[in-house]
C-alpha positions as CSV (number, residue, x, y, z in Angstrom):
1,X,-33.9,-11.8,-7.4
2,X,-34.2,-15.4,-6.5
3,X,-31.0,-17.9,-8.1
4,X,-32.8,-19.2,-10.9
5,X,-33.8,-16.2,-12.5
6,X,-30.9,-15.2,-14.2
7,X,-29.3,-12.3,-12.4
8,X,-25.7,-10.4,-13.3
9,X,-23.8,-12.9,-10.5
10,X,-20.4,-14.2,-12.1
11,X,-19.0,-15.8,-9.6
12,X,-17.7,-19.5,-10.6
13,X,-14.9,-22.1,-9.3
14,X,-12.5,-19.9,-11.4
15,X,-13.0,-17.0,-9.6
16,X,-11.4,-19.0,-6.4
17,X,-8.9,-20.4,-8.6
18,X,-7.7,-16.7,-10.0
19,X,-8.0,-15.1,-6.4
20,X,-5.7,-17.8,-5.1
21,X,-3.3,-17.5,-8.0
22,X,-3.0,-13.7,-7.1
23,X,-3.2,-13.9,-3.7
24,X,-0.6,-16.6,-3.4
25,X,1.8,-14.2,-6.1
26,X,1.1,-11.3,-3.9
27,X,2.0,-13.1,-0.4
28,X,5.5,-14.4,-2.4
29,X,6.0,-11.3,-3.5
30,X,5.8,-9.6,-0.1
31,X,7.5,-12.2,2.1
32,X,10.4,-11.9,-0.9
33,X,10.4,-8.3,-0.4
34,X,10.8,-8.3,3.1
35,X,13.8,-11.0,3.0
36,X,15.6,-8.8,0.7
37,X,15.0,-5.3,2.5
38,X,15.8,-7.3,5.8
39,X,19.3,-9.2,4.0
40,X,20.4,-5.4,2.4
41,X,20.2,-3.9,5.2
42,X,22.4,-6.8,7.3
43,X,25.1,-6.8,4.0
44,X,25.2,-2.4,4.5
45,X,25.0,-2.9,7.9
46,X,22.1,-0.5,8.2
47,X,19.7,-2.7,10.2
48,X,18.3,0.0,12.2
49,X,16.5,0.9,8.8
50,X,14.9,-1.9,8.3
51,X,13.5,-2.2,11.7
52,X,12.0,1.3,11.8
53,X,10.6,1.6,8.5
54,X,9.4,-1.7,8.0
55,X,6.7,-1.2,10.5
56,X,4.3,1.1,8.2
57,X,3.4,1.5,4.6
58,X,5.5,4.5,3.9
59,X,8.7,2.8,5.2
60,X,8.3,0.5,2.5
61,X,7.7,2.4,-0.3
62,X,10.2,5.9,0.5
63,X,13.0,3.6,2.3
64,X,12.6,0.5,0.2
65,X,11.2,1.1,-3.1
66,X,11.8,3.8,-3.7
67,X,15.2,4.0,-2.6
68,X,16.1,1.0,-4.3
69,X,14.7,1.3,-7.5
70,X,16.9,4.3,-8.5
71,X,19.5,2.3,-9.9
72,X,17.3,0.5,-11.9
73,X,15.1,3.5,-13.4
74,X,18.9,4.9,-14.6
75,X,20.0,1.3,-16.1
76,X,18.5,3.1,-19.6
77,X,18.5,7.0,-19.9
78,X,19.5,10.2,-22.4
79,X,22.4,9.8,-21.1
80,X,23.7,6.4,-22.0
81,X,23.1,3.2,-20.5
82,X,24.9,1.2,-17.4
83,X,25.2,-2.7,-16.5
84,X,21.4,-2.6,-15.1
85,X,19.8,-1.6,-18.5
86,X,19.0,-5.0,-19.1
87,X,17.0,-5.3,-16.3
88,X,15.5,-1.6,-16.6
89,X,14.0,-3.2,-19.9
90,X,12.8,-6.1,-18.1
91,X,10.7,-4.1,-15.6
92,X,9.4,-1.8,-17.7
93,X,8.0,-4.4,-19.7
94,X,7.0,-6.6,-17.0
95,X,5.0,-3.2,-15.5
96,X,3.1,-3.1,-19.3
97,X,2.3,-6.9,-18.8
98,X,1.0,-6.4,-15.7
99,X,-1.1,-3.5,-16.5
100,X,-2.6,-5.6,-19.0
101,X,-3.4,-8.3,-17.0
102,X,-5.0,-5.6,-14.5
103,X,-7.2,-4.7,-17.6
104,X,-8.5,-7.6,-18.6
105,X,-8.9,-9.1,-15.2
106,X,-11.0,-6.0,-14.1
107,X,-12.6,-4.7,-17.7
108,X,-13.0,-8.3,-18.4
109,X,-14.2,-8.9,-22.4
110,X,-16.6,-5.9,-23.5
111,X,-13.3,-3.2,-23.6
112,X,-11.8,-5.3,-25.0
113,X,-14.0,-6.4,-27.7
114,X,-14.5,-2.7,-28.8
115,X,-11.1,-2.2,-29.2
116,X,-10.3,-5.0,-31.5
117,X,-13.6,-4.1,-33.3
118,X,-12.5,-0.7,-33.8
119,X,-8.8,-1.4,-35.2
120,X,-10.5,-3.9,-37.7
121,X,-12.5,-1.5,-38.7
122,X,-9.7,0.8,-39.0
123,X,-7.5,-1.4,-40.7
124,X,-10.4,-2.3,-43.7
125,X,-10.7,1.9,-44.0
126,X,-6.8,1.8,-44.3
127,X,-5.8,1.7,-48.4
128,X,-2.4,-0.1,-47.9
129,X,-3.3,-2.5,-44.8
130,X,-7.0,-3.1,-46.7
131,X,-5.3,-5.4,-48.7
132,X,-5.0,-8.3,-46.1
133,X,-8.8,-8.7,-45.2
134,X,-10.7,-10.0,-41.5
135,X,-11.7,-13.3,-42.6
136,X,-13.4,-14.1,-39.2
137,X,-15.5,-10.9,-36.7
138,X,-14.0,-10.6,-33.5
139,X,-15.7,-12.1,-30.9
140,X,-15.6,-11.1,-27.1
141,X,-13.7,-13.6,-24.5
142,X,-16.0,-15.4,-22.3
143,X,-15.5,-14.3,-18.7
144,X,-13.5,-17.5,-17.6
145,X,-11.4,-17.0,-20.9
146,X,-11.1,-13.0,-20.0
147,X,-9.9,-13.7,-16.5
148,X,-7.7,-16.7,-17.4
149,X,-5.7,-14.1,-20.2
150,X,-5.7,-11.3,-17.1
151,X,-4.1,-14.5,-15.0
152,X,-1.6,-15.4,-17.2
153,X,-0.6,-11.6,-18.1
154,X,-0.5,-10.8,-14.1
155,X,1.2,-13.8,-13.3
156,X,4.1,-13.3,-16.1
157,X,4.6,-9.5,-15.7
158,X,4.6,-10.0,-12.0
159,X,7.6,-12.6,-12.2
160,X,9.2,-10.0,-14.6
161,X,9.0,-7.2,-12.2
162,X,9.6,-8.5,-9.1
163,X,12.8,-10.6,-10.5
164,X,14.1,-7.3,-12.2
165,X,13.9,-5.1,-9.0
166,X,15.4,-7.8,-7.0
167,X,18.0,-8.6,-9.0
168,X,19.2,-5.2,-10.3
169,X,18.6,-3.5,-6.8
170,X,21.0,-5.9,-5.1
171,X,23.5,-6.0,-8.1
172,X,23.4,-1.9,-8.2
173,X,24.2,-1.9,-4.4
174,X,26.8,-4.7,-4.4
175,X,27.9,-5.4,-7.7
């Protein structure tokens, strides 16, 4: 299918814009991770940790991710709460922004539109919440619009995570 005929190609200045945004998050967010493994092991005095593990995938998630996230996943539980729930909170909400933005950036506008579609519907079949009425039909994002709401959700719940787990995994260890 030659250019002009109108095929299913998306591909716009926007797309390099959002694939730099996340690329450039996700290159932060690694090089910050590997500064903190690197400086927790140095404070515990565990080097030779970091510099076996930090050579393969696995290393990173059993010996650092894993491994340091326990405090945090136990900041809120049945069993009461500790000086890390704060940032237990954070993370878990940070993980459902993120998710989000993953949804929108990948199941761009159509998903969504169906799902607002379907709660308005619901909502006018609904006796008590029929009596505040849709004014306007939903309409689906554009793409650009779509991929600029994944962007922003990504780009907040990532800074949400990331902070939390750095934060409450050093303050769990040495505070």
């Amino acid at each position: 299918m030659a250019r002009d005929e109108g095929g299913t190609c998306d591909i716009s200045a926007w797309d390099a814009f959002y694939l730099a945004v996340f690329w450039m998050l996700n290159t932060i967010g690694w090089v910050a991770f590997y500064w903190h493994w690197k400086h927790i092991t140095l404070w515990q005095g565990n080097v030779s940790q970091f510099n076996e593990s930090s050579t393969y995938l696995m290393g990173w998630l059993r010996d650092y991710l894993w491994l340091n996230s326990s405090q945090l996943i136990n900041g809120y539980n049945p069993f009461g709460m500790n000086s890390l729930s704060v940032w237990a909170w954070m993370f878990l909400f940070g993980h459902l922004v993120w998710a989000t933005g993953f949804m929108f950036l990948i199941s761009w506008r159509g998903y969504w539109q169906e799902l607002i579609e379907t709660l308005a519907w619901a909502h006018e079949r609904t006796p008590l919440a029929n009596l505040i009425r849709w004014r306007d039909k939903p309409v689906a994002l554009s793409i650009v619009q779509a991929r600029l709401v994944g962007l922003a959700h990504f780009s907040v719940g990532y800074i949400f995570t990331y902070a939390a787990f750095l934060i409450a995994s050093t303050s769990g260890k040495f505070g």
